[in-house]
C-alpha positions as CSV (number, residue, x, y, z in Angstrom):
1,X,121.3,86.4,92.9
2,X,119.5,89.5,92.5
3,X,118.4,90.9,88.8
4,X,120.8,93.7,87.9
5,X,119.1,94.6,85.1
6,X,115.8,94.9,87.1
7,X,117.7,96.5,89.1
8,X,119.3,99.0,87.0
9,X,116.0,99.9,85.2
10,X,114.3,100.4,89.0
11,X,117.2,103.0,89.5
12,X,116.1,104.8,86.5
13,X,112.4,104.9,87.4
14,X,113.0,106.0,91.0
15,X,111.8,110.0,91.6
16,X,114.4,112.1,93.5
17,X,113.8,112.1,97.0
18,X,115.6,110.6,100.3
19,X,116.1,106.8,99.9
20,X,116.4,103.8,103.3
21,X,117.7,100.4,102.9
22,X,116.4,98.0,105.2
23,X,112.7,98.7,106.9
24,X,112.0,97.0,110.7
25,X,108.9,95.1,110.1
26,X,106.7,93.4,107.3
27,X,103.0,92.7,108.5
28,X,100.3,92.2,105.9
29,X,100.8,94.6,103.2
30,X,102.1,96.9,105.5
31,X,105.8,98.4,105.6
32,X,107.3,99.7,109.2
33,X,110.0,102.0,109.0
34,X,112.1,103.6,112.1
35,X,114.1,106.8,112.0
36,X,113.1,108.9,109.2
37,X,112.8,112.6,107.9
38,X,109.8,114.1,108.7
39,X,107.1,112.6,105.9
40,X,103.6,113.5,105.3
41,X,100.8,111.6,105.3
42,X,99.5,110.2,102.7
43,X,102.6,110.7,101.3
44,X,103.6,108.7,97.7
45,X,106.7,105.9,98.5
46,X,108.5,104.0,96.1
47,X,109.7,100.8,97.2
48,X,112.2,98.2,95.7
49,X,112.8,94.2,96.2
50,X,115.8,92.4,96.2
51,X,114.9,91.6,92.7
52,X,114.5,95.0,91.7
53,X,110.9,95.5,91.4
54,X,109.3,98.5,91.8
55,X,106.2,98.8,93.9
56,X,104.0,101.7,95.0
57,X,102.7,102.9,98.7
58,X,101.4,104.9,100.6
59,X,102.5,106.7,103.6
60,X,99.2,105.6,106.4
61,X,100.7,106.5,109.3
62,X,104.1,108.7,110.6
63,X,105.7,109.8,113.8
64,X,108.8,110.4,115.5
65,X,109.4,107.1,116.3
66,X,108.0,105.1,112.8
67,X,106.5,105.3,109.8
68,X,103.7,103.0,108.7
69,X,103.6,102.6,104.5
70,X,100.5,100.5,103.0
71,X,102.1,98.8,99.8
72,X,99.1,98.7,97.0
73,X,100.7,95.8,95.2
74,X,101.4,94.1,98.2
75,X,104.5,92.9,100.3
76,X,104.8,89.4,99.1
77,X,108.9,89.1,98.4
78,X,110.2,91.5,100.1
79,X,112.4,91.2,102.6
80,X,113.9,93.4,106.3
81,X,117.2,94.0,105.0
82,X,116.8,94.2,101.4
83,X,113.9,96.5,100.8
84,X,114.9,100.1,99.6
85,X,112.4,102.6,100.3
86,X,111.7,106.3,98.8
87,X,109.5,108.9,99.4
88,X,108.7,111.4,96.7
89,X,107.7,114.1,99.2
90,X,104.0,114.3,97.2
91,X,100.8,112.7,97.5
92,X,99.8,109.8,94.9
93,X,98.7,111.6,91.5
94,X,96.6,110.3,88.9
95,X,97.5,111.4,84.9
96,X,94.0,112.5,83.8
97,X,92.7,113.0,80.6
98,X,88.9,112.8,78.4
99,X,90.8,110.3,76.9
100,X,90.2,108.0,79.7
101,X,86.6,107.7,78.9
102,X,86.4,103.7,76.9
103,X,89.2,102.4,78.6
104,X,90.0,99.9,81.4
105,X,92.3,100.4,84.3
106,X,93.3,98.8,87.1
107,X,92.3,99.9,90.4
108,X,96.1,102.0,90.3
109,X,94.5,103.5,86.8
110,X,97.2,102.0,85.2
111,X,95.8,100.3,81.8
112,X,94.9,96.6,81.5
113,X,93.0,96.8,78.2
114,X,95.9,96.6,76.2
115,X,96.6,100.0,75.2
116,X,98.7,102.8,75.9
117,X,98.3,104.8,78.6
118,X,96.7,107.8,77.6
119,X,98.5,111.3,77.8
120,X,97.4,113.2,80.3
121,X,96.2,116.6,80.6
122,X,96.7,117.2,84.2
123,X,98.4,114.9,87.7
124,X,96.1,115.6,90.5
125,X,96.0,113.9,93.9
126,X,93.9,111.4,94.6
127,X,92.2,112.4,97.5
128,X,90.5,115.4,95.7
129,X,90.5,118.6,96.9
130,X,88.2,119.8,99.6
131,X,85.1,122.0,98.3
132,X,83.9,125.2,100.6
133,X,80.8,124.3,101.9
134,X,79.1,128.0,100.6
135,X,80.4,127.0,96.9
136,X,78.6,124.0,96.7
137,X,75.0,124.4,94.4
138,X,72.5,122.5,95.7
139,X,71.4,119.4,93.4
140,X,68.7,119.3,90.9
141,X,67.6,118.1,87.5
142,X,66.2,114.8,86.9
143,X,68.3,111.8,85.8
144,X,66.2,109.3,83.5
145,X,67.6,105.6,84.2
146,X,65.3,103.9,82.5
147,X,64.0,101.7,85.6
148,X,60.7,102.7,86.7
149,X,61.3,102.0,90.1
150,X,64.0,104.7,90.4
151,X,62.6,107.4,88.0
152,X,59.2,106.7,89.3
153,X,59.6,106.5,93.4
154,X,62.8,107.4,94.4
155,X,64.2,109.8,91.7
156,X,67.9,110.2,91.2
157,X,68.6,114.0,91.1
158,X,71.5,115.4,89.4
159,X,74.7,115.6,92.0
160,X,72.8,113.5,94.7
161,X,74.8,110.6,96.7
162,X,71.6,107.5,96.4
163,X,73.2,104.3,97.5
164,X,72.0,101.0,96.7
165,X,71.6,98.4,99.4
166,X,71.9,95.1,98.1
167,X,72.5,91.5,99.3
168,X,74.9,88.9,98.2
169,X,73.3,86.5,95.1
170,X,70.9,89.6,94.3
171,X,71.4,91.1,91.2
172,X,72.9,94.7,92.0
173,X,76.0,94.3,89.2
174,X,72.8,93.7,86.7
175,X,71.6,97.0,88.0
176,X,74.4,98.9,88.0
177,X,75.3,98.0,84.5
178,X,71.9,98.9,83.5
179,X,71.8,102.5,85.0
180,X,75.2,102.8,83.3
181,X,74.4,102.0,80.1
182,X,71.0,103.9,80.2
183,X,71.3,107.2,82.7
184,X,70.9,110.5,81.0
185,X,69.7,113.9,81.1
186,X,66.7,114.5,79.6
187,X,67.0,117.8,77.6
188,X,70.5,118.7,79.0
189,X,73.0,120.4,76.7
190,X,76.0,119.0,78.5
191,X,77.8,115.9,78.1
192,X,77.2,112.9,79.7
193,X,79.6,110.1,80.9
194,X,79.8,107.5,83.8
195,X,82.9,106.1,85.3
196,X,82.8,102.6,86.7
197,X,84.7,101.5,90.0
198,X,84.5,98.0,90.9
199,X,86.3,96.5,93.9
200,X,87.1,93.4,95.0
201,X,85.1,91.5,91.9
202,X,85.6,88.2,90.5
203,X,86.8,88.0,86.8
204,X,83.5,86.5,85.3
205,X,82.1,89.7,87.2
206,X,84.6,91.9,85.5
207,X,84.3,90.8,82.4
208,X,80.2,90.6,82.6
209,X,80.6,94.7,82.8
210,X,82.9,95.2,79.7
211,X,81.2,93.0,77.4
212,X,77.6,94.6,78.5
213,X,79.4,97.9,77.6
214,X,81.1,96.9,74.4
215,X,78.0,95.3,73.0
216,X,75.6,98.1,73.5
217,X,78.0,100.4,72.2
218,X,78.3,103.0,75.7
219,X,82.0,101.9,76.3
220,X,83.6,105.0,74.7
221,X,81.4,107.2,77.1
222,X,82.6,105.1,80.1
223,X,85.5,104.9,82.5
224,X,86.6,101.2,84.4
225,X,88.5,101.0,87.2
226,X,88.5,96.9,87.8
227,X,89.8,96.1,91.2
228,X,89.7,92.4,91.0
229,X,89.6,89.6,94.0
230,X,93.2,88.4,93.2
231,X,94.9,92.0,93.9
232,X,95.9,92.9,96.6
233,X,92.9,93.9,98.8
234,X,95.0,97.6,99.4
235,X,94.5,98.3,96.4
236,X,90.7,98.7,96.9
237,X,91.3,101.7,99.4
238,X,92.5,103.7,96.4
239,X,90.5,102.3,93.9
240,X,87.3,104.7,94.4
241,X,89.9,107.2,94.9
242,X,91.2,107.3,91.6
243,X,88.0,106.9,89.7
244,X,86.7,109.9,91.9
245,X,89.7,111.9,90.7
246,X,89.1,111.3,87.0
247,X,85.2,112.3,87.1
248,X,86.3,115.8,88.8
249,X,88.3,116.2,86.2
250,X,85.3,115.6,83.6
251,X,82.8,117.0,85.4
252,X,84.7,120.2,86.7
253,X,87.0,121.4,83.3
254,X,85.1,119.2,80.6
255,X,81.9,120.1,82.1
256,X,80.4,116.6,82.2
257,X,77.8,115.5,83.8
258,X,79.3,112.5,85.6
259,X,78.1,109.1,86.9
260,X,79.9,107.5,89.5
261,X,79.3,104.0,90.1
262,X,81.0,102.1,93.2
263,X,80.4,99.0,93.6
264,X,81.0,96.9,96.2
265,X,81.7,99.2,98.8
266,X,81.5,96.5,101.6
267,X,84.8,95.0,99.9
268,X,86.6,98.5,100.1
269,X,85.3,98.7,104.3
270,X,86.7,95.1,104.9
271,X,89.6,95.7,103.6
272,X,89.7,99.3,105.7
273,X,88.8,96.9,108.3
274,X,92.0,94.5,108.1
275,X,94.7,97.5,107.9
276,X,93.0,98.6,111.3
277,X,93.2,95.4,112.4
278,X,97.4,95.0,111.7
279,X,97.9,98.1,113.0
280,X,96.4,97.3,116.4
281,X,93.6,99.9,116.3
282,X,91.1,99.9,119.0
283,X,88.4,98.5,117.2
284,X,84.5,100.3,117.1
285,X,81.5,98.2,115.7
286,X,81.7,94.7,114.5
287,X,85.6,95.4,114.2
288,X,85.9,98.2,112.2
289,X,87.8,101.1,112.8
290,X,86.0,104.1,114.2
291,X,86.9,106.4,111.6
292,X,85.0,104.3,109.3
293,X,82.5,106.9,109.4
294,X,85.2,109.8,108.2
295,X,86.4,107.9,105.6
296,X,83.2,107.1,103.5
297,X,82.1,110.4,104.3
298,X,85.3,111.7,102.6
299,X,84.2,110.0,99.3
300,X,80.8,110.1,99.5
301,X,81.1,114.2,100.0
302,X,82.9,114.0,96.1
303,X,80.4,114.6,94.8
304,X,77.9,117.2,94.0
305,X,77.8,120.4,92.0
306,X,79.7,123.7,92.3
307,X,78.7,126.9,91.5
308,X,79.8,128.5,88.0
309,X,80.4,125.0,86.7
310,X,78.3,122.9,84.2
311,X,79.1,119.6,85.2
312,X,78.8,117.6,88.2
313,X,79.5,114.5,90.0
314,X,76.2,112.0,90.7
315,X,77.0,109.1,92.9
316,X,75.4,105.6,93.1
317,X,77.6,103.6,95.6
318,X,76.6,100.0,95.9
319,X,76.6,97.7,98.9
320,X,76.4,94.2,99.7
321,X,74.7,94.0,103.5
322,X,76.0,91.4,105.7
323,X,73.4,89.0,106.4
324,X,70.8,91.9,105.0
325,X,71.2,93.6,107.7
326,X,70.1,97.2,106.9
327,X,71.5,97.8,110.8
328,X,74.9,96.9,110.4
329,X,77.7,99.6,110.3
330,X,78.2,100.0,106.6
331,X,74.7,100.6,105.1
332,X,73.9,102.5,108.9
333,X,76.9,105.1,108.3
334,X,76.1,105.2,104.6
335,X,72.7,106.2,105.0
336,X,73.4,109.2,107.0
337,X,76.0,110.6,104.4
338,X,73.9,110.0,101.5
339,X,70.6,111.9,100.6
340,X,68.7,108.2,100.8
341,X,69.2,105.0,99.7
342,X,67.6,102.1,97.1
343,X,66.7,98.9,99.4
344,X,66.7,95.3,97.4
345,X,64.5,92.8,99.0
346,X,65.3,88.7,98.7
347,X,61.7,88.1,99.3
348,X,60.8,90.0,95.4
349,X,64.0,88.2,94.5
350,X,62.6,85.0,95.3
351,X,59.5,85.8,93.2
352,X,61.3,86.4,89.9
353,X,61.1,90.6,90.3
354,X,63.8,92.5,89.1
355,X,65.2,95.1,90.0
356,X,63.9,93.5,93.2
357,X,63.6,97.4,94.8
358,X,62.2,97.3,98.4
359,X,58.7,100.0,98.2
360,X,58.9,101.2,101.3
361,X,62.5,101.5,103.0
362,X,63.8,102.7,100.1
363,X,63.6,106.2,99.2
364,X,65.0,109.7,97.7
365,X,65.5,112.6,100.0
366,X,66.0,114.6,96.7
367,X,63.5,113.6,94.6
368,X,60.9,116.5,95.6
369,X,63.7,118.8,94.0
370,X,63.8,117.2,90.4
371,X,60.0,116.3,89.9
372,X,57.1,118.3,88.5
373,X,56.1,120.5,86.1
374,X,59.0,121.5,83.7
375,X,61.2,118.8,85.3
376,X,59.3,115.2,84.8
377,X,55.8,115.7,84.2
378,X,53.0,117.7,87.0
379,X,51.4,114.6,87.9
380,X,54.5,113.2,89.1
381,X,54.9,114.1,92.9
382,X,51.3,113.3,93.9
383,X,51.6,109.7,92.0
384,X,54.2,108.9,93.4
385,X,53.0,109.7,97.0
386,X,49.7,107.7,96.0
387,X,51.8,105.0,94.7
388,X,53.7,104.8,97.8
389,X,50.8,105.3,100.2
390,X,48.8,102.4,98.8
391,X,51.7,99.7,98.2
392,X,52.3,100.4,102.1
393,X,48.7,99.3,102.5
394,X,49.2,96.4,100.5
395,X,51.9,95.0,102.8
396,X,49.5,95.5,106.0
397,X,46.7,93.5,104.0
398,X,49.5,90.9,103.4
399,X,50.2,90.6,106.7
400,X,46.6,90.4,107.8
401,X,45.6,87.6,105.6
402,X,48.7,85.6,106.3
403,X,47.1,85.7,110.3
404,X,43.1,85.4,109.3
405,X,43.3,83.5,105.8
406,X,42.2,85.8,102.3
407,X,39.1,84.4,102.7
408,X,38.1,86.4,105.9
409,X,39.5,89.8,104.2
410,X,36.7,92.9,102.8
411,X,36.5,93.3,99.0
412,X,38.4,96.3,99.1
413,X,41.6,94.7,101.3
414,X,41.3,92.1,97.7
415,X,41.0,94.9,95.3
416,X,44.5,96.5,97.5
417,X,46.1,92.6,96.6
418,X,45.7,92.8,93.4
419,X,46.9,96.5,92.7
420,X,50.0,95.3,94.7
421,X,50.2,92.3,92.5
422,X,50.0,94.3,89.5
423,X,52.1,97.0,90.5
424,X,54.9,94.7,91.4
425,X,54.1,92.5,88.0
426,X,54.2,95.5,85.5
427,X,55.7,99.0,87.3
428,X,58.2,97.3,89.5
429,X,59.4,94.2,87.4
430,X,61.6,95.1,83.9
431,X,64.1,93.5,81.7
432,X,67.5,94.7,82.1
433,X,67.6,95.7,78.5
434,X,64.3,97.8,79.1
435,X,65.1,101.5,78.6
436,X,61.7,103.5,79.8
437,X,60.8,107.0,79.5
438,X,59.4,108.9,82.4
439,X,56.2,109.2,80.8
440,X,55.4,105.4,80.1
441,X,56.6,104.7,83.9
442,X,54.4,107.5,84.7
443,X,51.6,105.8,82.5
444,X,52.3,102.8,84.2
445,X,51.6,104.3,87.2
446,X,48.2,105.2,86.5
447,X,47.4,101.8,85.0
448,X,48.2,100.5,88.4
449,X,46.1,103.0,90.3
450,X,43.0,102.2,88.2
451,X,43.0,98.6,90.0
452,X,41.1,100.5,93.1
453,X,38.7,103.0,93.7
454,X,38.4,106.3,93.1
455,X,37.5,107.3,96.4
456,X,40.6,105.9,97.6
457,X,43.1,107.7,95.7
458,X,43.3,110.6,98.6
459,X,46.9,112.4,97.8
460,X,45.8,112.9,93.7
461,X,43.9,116.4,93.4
462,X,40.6,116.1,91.3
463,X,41.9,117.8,88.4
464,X,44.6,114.8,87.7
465,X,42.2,112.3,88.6
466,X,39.5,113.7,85.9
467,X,42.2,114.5,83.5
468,X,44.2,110.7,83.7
469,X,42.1,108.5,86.0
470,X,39.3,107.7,83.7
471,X,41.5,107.2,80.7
């Protein structure tokens, strides 16, 4: 017998708009309806069980004929007859509020920390707003992670897009809780906070992230949005979504600088992959949909800075490659959105590096902007080209001696092995507790460069070499 009570108290919660009984299919988490008003897309839906339980969707798809409604919390119980549908005639809204920042939410950004929902200053839709091209400001300032592979070679710049492209059993949730618990702005006046999206994780993975938060005291200046393997997988399409919505809110009327960490976005494309798939889409590469493209590009392009506003929106989405395959669709579209990317290799895994960052695919197409004099330090853009120029050397040496034996290599290809021994040993590899300044990475970087020859440092200028090589 159904819950009358449930029942009763779903009546209370539904929003005024026009109501169906019955729907014509069920497949997956998605709801087919036939013979409706004309609804928009994207539209909010409110939907009710036999039971009485209330449910959220979204509207994915409408015509004459039918309309197709993606259920976040899934379908399971529901039944053709018995489900009630409503539409509310608005898009999904988010309550947002500073407030947010040191709290946990689901991927929904409904609470699971055990506190109240906190009172919101504004409802805005989820899928953002869209920002004029011509009001966009173009992104500088240097962000200091800590990691001397990212400050040093591939510089994250304020309101850049710099994905990480990871592999699975490497150790890109150690990474990403590190830059969150590290980034700032070196001499900036503004505020700083980072909000956290996680989809498709496992618990222990979830809970590694709060507890590495909680104990080094940067919770109350970060936002969670846990989207954990036991939801339903829809809910991981809206779960960047509504962490997006909440740092526009920071960044654009608190005037925070805002982090926005995504990790794993592979989980949110396969699940964007199997809604295609029940909908009988024509499928594009490796099966997924050919809008795939579109849609990252509509949250990768959340970000960024705006002209007469102080804060902005950084973003540091992660990925798992299938196979570490830098070529397959997800990393391959993500790399042309994004201003670069951050490349881990399982060969420096292997060895015991971390962060096990790649030297030579991975790179910043921003960094040139927030490096220098005034910025990091004047030394900084020619180091890092030296850096880079002679660790590209060092894999050509390694790949020589691994045909002819080290034996039959010249002094100078031995002097390149061990600056690339060192430089992986000491500059690359850090503890992921170990917070350093730009100018011990910097430092660093010199100590490394003294392994070779003077005469072979060709991109530093005579000045910095007499001024930092000797010492």
């Amino acid at each position: 017998m159904p819950d009358l009570a449930k029942m009763h108290d779903a009546e209370k919660r539904l929003q005024p708009g026009k109501e169906y009984i019955g729907v014509a299919r069920i497949d997956g988490p998605l709801i087919f309806i036939e013979k409706t008003h004309p609804v928009g897309y994207r539209e909010l839906v409110e939907c009710v069980d036999d039971q009485g339980a209330l449910r959220l969707g979204m509207v994915l798809d409408t015509s004459d004929e039918a309309v197709v409604v993606q259920v976040f919390e899934g379908t399971q119980g529901l039944t053709l007859p018995g489900t009630r549908l409503r539409f509310r005639g608005k898009p999904l809204e988010l309550g947002v509020s500073a407030k947010m920042l040191g709290r946990v939410f689901n991927g929904l950004g409904e609470p699971i920390d055990g506190g109240p929902a906190p009172f919101a200053e504004a409802e805005l839709n989820v899928n953002g707003k869209p920002i004029n091209p011509t009001a966009r400001a173009y992104p500088k300032d240097f962000i200091q992670t800590g990691i001397s592979a990212i400050d040093g070679m591939n510089t994250l710049i304020r309101g850049q897009k710099l994905p990480i492209f990871s592999g699975n059993g490497l150790p890109h949730n150690e990474l990403a809780a590190q830059i969150a618990r590290q980034a700032k702005i070196r001499g900036g006046k503004s505020e700083f906070a980072v909000v956290f999206a996680a989809m498709g994780v496992k618990h222990d993975v979830s809970q590694f992230f709060i507890k590495s938060f909680e104990e080094t005291g940067t919770l109350e200046n970060v936002a969670l949005f846990l989207s954990l393997a036991d939801d339903p997988s829809i809910e991981r399409l809206i779960t960047p979504r509504t962490a997006l919505t909440l740092a526009e809110h920071l960044a654009f009327e608190h005037n925070m600088h805002v982090l926005v960490i995504l990790t794993d976005m592979s989980n949110y494309c396969e699940s964007l992959r199997e809604i295609s798939t029940i909908r009988g889409e024509i499928p594009s590469r490796k099966g997924y949909p050919g809008y795939l493209y579109s849609d990252l590009a509509e949250l990768y392009e959340r970000s960024g800075m705006i002209k007469g506003f102080t804060g902005s929106i950084t973003q540091l989405p992660i990925l798992t490659m299938p196979n570490d395959d830098i070529s397959h669709p997800i990393p391959d579209l993500t790399g042309y959105i994004t201003e670069g990317q951050i490349v881990f290799e399982r060969e420096m895994h292997s060895r015991g590096i971390y962060p096990p960052v790649a030297g030579l695919p991975s790179l910043s197409r921003l960094m040139k902007d927030g490096i220098g004099g005034g910025m990091t330090r004047d030394d900084h853009p020619h180091l890092a080209s030296q850096l880079f120029a002679a660790y590209s050397y060092v894999k050509d040496v390694r790949n020589l001696a691994s045909v002819i034996g080290e034996e039959e290599l010249t002094p100078l290809d031995h002097q390149y092995l061990e600056f690339g021994e060192f430089f992986e040993r000491s500059f690359v590899t850090q503890k992921s507790d170990e917070d350093r300044t730009i100018e011990q990475t910097l430092d660093m970087g010199w100590d490394c460069l003294r392994k070779l020859p003077r005469e072979e440092l060709h991109r530093m200028s005579e000045e910095e070499l007499d001024a930092r090589f000797e010492g």
